[in-house]
N, C-alpha and C positions, 0 to 999 in steps of 0.2 A: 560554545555560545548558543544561548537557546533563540531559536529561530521564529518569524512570524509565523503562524499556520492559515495560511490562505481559505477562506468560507465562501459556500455555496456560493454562485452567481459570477464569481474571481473568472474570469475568461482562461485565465490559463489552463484549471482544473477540466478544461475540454481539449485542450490541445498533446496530440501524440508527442510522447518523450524524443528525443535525438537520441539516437546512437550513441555511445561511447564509444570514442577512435581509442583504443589499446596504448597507444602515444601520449594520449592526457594521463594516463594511470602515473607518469615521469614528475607529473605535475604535483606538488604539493594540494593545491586549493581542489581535487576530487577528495582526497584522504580529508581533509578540512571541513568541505562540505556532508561526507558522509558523518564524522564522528559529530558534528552541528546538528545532523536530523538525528542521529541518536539519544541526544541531549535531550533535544527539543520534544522528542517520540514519549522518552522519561516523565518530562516534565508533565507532560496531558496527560497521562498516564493509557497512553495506547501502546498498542502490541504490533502497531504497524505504520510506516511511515514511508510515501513515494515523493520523489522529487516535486511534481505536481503540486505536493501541499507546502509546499515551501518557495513558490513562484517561480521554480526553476524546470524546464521542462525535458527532462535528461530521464533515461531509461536507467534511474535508480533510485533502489529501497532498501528496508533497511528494517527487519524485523527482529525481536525478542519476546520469548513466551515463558521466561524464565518465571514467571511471576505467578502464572497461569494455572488452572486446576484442571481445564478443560482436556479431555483426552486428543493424544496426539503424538504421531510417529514421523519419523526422519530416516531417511537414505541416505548417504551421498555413493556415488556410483556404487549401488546395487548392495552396499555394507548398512546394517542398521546404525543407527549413533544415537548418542546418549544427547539430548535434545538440549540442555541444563549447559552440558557443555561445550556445545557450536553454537552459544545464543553469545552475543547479536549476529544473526546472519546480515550480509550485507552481498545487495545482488545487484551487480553493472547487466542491463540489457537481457532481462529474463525473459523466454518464452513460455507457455507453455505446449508442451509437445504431443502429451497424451492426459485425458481425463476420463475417469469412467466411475460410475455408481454414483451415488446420491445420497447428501447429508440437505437438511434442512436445520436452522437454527438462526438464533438472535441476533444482529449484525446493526454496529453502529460506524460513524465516521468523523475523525476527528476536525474533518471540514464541513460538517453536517451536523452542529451540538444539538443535543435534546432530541434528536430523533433515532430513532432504531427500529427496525423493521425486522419477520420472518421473511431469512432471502435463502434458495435453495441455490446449493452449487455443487460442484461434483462432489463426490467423498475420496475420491483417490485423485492427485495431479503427478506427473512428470514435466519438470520445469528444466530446462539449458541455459542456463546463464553462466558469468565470468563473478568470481570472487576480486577484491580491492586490489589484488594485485594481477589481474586479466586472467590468473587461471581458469581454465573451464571449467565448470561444475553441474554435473548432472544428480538435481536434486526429487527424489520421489515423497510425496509427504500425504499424511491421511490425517485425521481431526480436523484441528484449529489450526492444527499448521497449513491444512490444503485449503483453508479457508482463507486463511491472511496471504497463503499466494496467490487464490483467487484475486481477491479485491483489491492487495496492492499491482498486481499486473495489471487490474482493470484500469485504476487509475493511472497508469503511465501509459496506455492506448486511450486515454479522453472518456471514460465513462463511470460514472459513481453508479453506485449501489443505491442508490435513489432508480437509476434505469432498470435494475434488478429486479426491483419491488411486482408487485402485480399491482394490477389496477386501480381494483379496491383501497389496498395499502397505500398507494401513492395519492390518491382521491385524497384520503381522511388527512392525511400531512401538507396538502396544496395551498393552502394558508399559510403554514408557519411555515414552509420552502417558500414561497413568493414571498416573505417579509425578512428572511436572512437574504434571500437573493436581493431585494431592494437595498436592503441595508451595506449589502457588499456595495453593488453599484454605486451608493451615494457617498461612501468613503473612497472608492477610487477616486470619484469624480471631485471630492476634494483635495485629495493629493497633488493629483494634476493641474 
């Protein structure tokens, strides 16, 4: 089922994800919920999708770069993998544990349309998280992939890639953020 995707201003999009108790993994409606943001990830045509952009405020995401041209490597414990064939990753409760070196490049948000910015993040991550069935997964990744861990972990600790930006960059978009953040607000405010 394709899922709403919650835009700028959404209150949740600030708020840190919950844990996943290893207990809910028992549960059918976490497998439900993740193959829904998969869907829904499809449908926008993004490469990344965290709880957060679906109103729900749980420490998980749900990435595929199958699609992708952009250069980009994958670990899982310490072995190289073919990237084509672990997509979609799916990650209950990621960390990240180590980052080092530096990529810069073009960075949009599919809770943030029409905007995209030059945002600098590391060039290599080490990520700990649990795979759909609580496995643990010690994921290393470099390109676009350490990029879309970057931003989707940002977003399950409460921070868009709007905070990223530099100054300047944020300045020249502070108009059309203040009028999707209004516009969010005043659709809440009629729902309720």
């Amino acid at each position: 089922m394709i899922l709403d995707i919650v835009k700028c201003g959404h209150p949740v999009l600030r708020e840190k994800g919950k844990r996943i108790d290893p207990d809910a993994l028992r549960r059918g409606e976490l497998r439900r919920l993740a193959a829904d943001m998969i869907e829904t990830m499809y449908a926008a045509n993004g490469v990344g999708l965290a709880a957060q952009q679906v109103a729900r405020a749980l420490l998980l995401a749900v990435i595929d770069l199958r699609h992708s041209e952009q250069p980009a490597a994958l670990w899982l414990d310490g072995q190289p993998q073919d990237i084509a064939a672990r997509m979609p990753l799916i990650l209950l409760n990621p960390r990240i544990t180590t980052s080092e070196g530096e990529q810069t490049s073009e960075e949009g948000c599919l809770s943030v349309p029409e905007v995209t910015a030059t945002i600098r993040r590391a060039a290599r991550v080490r990520i700990e998280a649990q795979d759909i069935d609580g496995k643990p997964l010690r994921i290393e990744a470099t390109g676009l992939l350490a990029r879309v861990l970057q931003h989707e972990v940002d977003h399950l600790n409460g921070i868009l890639f709007l905070d990223r930006m530099d100054a300047a960059t944020r300045a020249s978009f502070a108009g059309k953020i203040k009028k999707l953040q209004k516009a969010t607000r005043a659709a809440l405010k009629a729902v309720r």
